[in-house]
FIGUDREN-289857 format. One record per residue: x, y, z of N, C-alpha, C in turn. Coordinates in steps of 0.001 Angstrom, whole numbers, plus 500000, padded with zeros to 6 digits. Example, Ala and Ser with C-alpha at 12.3 -4.5 7.8 and 13.67 -1.06 7.14 Angstrom:
513190494310507800512300495500507800513200496700507800;512850497750507080513670498940507140512900500030507870;
// end
This chain:
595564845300876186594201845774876438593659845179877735;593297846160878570592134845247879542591128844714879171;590022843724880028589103842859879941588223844069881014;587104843769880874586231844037882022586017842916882439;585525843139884057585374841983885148584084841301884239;583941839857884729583105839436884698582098839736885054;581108839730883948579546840185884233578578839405884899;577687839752885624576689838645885971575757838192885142;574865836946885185573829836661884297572610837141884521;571871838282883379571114838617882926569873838359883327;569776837897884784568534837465885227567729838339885244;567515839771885021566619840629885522565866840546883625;566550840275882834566085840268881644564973838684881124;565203837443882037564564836975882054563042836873883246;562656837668883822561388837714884270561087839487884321;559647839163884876559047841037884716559817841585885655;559630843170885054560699844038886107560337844002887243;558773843726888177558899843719889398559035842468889945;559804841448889368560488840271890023562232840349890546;562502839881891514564037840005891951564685838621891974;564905838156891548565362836691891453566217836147892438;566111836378893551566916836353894859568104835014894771;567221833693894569567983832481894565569071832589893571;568630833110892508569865832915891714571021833832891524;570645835288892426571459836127892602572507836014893778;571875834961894478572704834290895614574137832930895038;573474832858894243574290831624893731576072832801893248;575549833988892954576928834740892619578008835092893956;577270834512895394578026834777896529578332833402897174;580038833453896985580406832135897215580373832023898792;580117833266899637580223832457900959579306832432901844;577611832488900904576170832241901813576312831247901104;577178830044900695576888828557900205577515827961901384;578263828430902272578842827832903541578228827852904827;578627826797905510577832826492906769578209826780908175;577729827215909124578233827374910524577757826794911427;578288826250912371578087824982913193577095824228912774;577642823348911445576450822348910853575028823103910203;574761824470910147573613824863910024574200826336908679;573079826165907519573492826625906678574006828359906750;574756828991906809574833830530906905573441831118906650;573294832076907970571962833107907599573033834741907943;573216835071906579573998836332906994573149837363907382;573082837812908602572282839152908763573231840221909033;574350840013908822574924841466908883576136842237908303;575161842089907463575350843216906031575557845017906428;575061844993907729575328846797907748576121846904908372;577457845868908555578735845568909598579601845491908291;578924844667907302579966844194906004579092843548904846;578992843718904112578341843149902798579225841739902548;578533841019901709579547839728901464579649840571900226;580422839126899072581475839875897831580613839015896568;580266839326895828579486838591894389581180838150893585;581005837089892877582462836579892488582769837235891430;581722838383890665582527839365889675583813840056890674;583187840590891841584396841426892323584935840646892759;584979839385893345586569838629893375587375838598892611;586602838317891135587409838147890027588403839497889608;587135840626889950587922841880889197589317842351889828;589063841640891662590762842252892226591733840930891747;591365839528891557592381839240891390592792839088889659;592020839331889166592447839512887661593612840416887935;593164841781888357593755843169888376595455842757888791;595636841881890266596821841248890722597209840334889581;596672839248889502597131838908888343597831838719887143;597430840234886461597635840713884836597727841996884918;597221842575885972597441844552885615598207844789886221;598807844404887727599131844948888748600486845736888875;600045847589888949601092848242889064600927849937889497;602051850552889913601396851866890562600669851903889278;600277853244889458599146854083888610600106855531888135;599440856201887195599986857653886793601399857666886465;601814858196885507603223858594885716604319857577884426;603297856027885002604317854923884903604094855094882890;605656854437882349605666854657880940605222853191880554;605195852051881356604960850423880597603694850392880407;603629849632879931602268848780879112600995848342880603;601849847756881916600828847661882470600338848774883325;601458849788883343600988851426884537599642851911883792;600296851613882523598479852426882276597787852081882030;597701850385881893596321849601882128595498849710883803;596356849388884575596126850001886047595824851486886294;596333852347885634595182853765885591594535853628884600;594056853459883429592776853126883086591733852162883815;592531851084884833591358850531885619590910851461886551;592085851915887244591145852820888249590906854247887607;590985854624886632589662856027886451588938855670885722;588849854565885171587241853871884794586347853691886006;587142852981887389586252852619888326585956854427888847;586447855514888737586374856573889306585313856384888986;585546856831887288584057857150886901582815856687886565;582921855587886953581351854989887038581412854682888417;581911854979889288581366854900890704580427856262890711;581718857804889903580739858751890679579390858912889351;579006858319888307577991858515887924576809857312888418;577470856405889231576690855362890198575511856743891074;576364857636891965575994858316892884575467859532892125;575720859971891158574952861130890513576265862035890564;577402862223890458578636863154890781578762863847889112;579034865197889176578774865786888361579939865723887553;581097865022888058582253865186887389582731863508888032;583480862757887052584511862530887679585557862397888888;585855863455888591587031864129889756586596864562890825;585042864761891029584663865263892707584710864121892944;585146862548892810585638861579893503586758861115893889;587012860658895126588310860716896240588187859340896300;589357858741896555589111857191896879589837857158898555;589720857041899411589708856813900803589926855510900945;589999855454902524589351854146902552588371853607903337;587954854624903512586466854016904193585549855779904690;584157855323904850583730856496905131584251857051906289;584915856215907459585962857201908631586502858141908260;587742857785907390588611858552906408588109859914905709;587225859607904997586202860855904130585754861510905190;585229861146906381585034862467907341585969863098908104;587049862155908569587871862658908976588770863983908050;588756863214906331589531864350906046589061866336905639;587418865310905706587125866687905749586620867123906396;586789867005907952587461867972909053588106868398909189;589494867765908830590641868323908726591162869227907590;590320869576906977590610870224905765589731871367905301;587988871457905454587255872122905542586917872735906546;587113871443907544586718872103908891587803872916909576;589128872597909315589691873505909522590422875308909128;589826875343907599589505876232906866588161877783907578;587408876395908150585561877480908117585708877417909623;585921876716910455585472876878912363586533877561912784;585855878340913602586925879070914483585677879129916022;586737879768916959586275880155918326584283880198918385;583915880007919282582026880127919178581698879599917752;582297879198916825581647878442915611580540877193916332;579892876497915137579012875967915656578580874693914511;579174873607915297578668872630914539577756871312914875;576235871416913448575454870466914157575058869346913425;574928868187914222574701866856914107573543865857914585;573194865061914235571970864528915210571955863160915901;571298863082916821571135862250917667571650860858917185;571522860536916089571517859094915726573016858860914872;573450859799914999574943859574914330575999858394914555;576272858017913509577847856920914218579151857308914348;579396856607915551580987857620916363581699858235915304;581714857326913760582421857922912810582335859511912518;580916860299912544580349860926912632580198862425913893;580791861724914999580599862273915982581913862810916481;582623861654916744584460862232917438585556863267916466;585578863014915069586124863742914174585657865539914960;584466865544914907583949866958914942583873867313916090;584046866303917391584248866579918734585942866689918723;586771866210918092588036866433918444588590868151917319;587296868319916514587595869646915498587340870883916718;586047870804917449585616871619918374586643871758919777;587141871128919878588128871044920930589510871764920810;589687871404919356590906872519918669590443874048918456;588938874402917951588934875453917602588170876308918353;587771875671919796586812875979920410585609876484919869;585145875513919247583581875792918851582623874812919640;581353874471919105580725873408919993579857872516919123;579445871626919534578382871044918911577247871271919140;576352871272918290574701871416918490574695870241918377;573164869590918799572954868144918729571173868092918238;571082867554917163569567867562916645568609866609917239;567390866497918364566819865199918993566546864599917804;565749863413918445564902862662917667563406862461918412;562430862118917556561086861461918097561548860198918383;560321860316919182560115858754919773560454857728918831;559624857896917789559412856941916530561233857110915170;561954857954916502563434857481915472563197858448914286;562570859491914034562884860267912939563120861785913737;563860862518912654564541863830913496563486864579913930;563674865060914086562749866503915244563168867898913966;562724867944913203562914868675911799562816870291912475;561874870453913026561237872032913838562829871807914929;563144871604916215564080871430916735565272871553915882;565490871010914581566788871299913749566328872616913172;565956873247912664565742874294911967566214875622913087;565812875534914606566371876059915903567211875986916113;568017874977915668569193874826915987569890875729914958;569905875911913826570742876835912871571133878225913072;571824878618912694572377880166912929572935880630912332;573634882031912667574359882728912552576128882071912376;575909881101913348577299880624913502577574879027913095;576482878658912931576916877616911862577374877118911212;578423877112910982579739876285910198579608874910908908;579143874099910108578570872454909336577562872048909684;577099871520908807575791870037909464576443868846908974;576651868143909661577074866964909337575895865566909479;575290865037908976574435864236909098574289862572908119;574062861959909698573896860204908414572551860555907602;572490860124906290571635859595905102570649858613905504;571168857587906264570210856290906870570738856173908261;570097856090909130570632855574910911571343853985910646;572224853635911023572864852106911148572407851507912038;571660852171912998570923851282914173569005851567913954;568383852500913464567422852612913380566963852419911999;567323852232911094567105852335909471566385854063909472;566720854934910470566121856245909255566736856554908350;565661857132907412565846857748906199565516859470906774;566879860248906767566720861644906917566256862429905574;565448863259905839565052863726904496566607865453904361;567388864606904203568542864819903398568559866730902843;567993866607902191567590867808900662566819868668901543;565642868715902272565314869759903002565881869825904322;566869868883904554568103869513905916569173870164904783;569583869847904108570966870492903180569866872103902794;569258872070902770568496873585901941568668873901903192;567878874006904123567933874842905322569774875115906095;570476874070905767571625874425906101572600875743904949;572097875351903825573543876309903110572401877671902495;571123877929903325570336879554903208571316880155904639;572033879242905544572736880215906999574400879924906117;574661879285905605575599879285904821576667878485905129;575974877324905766576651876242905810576975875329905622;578469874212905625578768873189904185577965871990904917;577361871099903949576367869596904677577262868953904019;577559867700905347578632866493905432577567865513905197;577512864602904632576460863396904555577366861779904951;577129861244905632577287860296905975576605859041905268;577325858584904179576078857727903110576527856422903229;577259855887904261578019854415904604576666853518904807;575680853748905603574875852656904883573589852880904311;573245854175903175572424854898902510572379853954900885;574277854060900568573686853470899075573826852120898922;574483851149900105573440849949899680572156849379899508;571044850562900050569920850366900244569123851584899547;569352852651898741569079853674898126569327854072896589;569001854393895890568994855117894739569716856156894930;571134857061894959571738857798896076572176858538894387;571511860650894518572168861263893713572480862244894123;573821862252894601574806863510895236573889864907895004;573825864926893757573728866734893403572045866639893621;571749865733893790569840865969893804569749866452895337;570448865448895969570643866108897731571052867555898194;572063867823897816572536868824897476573323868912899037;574103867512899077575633867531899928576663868286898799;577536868392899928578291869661899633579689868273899451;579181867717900601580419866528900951579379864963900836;579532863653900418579036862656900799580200861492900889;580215860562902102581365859326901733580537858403902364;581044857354901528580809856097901801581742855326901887;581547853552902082582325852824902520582321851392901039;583106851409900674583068849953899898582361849000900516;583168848269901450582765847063901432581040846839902134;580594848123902311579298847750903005578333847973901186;578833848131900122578509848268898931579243846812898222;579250845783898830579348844093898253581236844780897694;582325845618898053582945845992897051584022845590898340;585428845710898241586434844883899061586517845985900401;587053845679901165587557846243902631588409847305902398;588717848560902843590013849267902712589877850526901598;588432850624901476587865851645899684587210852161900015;587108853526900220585900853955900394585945855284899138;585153855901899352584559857380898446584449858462898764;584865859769899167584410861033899325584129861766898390;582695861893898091582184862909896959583088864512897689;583041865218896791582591866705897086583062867424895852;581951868624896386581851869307894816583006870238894628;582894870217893575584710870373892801585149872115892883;584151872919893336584720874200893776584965874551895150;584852873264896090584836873186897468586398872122897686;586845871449896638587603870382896553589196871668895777;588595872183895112589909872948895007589886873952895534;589369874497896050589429875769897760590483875434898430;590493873572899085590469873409899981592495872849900085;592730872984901293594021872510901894594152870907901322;595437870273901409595192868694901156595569868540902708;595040867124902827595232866648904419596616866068904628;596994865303903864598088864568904096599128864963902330;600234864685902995601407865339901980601947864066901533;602518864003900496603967863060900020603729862472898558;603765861449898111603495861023896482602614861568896036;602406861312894771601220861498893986600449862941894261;600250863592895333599470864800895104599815865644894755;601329865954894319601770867291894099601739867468892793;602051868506891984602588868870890587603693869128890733;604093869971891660605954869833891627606584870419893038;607337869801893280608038870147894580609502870598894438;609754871856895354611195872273895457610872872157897128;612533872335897618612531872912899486611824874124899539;611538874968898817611199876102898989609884876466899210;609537875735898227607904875479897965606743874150896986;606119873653897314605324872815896783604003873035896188;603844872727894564602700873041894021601919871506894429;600195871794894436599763870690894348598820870145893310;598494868694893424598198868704891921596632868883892086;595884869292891173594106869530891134593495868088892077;592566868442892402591681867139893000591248866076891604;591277864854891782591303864754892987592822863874893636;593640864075892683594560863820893188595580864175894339;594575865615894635595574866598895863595089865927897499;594355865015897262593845864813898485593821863186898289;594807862203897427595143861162897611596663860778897077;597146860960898669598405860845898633598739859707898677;600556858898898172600988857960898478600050856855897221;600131855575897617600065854681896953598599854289897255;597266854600896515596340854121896901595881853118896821;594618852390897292594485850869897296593523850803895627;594070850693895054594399850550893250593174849113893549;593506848231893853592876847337893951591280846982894333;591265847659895573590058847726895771589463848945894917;589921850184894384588951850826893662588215849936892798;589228849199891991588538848517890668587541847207891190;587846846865892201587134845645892966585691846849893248;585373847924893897584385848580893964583876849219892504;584822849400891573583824849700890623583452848470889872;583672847064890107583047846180889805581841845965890691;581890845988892079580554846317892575579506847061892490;579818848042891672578826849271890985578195848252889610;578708847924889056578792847182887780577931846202888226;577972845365889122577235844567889625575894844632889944;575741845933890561574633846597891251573761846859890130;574084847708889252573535848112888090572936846848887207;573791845678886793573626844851886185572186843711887197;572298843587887979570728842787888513569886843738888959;570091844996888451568615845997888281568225846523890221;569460847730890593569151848018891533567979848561892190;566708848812891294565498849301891829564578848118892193;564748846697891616564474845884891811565016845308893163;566562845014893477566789845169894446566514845644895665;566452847019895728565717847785896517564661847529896882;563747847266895892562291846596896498561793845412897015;562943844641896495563062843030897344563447843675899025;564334844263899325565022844620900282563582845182901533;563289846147900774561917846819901530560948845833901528;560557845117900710559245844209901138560116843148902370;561216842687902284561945841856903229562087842440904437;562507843723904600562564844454905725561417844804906506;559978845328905671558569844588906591558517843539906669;558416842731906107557638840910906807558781841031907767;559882841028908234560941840867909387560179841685909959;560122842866910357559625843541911017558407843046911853;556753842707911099556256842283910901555953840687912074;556757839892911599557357838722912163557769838517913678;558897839897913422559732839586915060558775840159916230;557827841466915682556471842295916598555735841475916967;555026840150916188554061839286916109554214838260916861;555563837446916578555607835815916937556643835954917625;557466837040918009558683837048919670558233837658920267;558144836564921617557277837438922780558643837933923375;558177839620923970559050840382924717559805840815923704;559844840724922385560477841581921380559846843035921319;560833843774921190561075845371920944562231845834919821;560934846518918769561922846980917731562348848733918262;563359848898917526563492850276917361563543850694916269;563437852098915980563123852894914814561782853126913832;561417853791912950560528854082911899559953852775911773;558488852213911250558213851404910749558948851327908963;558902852909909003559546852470906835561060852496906798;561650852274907819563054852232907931563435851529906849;565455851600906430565497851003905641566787849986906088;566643848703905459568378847931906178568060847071907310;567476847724908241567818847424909398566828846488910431;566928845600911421565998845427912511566796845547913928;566150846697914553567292846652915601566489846288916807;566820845221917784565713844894918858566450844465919749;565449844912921371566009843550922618564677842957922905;565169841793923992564533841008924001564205841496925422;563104841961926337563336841732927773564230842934927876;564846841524929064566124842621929730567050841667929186;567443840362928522567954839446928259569271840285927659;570513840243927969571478840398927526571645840030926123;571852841250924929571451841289923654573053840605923084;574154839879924011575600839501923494574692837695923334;573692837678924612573414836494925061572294836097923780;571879836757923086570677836780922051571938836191920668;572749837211920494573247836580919489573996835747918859;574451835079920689575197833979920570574575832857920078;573431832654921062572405832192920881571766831600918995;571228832665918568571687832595916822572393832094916416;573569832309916664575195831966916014575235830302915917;574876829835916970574500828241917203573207827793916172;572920828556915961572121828171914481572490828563913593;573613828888913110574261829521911891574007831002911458;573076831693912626572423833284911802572996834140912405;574307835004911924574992835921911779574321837269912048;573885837889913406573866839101913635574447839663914566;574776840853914684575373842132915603574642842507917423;575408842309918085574556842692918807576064843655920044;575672844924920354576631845886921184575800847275920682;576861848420920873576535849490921161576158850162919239;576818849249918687577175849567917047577785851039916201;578461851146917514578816852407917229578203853974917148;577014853389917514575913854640917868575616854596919053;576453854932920784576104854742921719574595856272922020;574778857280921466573856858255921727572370857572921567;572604857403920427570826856987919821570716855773920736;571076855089921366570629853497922221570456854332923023;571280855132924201570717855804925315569717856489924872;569242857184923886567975858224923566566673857302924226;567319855869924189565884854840924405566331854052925541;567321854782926598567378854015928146568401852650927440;568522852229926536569759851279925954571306851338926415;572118850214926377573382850222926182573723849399925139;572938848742924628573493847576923733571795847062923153;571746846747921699570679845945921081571017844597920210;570394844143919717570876843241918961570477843777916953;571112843843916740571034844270915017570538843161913869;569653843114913081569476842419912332569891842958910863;570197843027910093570661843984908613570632843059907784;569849843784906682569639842816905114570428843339904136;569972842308903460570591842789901674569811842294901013;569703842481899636569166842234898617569258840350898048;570278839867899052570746838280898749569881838137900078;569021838533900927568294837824901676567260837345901486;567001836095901955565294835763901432564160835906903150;563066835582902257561940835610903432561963834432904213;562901833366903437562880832144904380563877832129905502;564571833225904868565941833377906184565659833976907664;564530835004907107563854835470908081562952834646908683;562465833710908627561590832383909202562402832144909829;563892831595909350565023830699910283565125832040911468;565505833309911695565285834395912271564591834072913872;563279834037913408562163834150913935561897832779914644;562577831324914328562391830660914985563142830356916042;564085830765915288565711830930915866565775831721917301;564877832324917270564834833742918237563509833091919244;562271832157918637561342832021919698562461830875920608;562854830192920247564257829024920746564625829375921966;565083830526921288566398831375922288565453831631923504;564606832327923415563562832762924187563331831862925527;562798831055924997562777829776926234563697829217927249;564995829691926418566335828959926994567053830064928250;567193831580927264567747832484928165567108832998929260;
// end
């Protein structure tokens, strides 16, 4: 018999529901107890990588441990403890996200992967010559090159959706943009450099009345969201594990299950087929037709212990620690850093993205680093949206739900410091 991973303690059951117990939910992450150059870790960047709560340490190495073996097929005692771990983790990942089935979940390994394959698979099905596919301003390269290297094969083009000043889409401008020839919308859920929140559900409606499939980009939407596939009404959504506290190398591609067996598989060899001759090859239903070879078994169950996790210290609570943390930062860095400049929405979510001046934003976060506070600072993979604002590079601040308001003090002093020096 399997065990389930270790559970966390029940803290949300000892105080009122609008309390988040931050300190002691920190105590479940063994590596904000460690120090960098003498000065205690201030992780700010969580929308690069989540740290790991020690249920999901436990759950991959239990899994190595005591389960560890392919999946499907196998006749011993541990093959099908290892597929019962991973289609348990299937399926409470996709009722994590709202997935109407099971099986409209793909395990990848990262949201790259999930878009890439369905370019290569949808997109190469629906675009042809003058097709037309659109995206917006604030996208990450993940987002962007897949569908620039699809348009290049099928000669179609990209549309490109602006943004306002204030970092939210230009909604009237996207609605212009739609057509006749419309193919995809492909669009991020949350900006990784601006914290928007796209209103999702009335871009997916206006896309599939011209009759076209919506790609959602949800890599850094459901660490910071309440996220339900079919309420949106993506056609496609992927995400990334490990930016969901869950291991490196895992990711998720929703899609709905009459679009998932339409479709071509991307890659050929183990596991996806039902039966193969030279002559011809059957394949097997999704979502096994579109995860070939030996998947990372490990990290699924390590991510559906991070679901488990999430759920268990009361993710709406979470969430609201996160948002009240993400104003006072906000708040803070506008107020008490002189020559600070934020970008994006004031109700953004995740994120603080700022320069200082003209001060070289590599020179800002080195700067930090010498105080132990861990943030991002380059192009972040969204070079469009930084130029939209005369940018080449910002410095990134990104939370989580294990951040406190005092970290953001260390932040803020950390940063008037720097100020003086650079």
């Amino acid at each position: 018999m399997t065990r389930p991973p270790t559970a966390p303690t029940r803290y949300w059951l000892e105080r009122p529901a609008r309390f988040f117990p931050v300190d002691a939910v920190r105590a479940d992450f063994p590596a904000l107890a460690q120090t960098v150059h003498g000065r205690r870790l201030v992780w700010l960047d969580s929308a690069a990588t989540a740290h790991k709560p020690r249920q999901v340490i436990d759950a991959v190495r239990d899994f190595y441990a005591r389960h560890n073996s392919n999946v499907h097929r196998g006749a011993h005692t541990l093959a099908r403890e290892a597929t019962e771990l991973l289609e348990s983790a299937r399926a409470r990942i996709g009722a994590f996200v709202g997935a109407a089935r099971a099986e409209e979940i793909v395990f990848v390994r990262g949201a790259t992967e999930g878009i890439n394959l369905v370019a290569q698979t949808c997109g190469r099905t629906r675009v042809g010559p003058g097709d037309e596919i659109v995206l917006t301003t604030l996208e990450h390269h993940a987002n962007i090159v897949p569908w620039q290297m699809l348009c290049a094969e099928r000669g179609a083009r990209l549309r490109v959706v602006p943004l306002h000043d204030d970092g939210t889409v230009d909604l009237a401008a996207y609605l212009g943009l739609l057509g006749p020839r419309t193919r995809i919308v492909a669009l991020a859920h949350t900006s990784n450099v601006l914290g928007t929140v796209l209103p999702v559900r009335a871009m997916a409606d206006a896309a599939h009345a011209h009759g076209a499939v919506v790609v959602v980009d949800g890599a850094q939407a459901v660490p910071h969201l309440r996220v339900d596939v079919t309420a949106l009404g993506a056609d496609f959504y992927t995400f990334s594990g490990h930016k969901l506290c869950g291991p490196t190398g895992i990711g998720v591609l929703y899609g709905r299950t009459e679009l998932l067996e339409e479709l071509p598989p991307w890659q050929g060899g183990g596991s996806m087929i039902a039966s193969v001759t030279f002559e011809h090859t059957r394949y097997a239903p999704p979502p096994q037709k579109f995860e070939a070879g030996t998947e990372h078994i490990a990290g699924a169950v390590g991510l559906g212990a991070a679901v488990d996790y999430l759920e268990c210290i009361g993710l709406d609570a979470a969430h609201g620690h996160e948002k009240a943390l993400v104003a006072y930062a906000r708040r803070r860095l506008t107020d008490d850093v002189p020559g600070l400049r934020l970008l994006g929405p004031g109700d953004g979510v995740g994120v603080c993205t700022f320069v200082i001046g003209a001060t070289d934003p590599a020179r800002v976060a080195d700067a930090l680093d010498t105080a132990g506070i861990a943030v991002r600072a380059g192009h972040h993979c969204a070079q469009p949206v930084l130029r939209r604002y005369g940018l080449t590079a910002a410095v990134r601040a990104s939370f989580a739900f294990y951040n406190t308001h005092d970290e953001v003090d260390l932040l803020v002093q950390a940063l008037r410091t720097a100020t003086r020096r650079l």
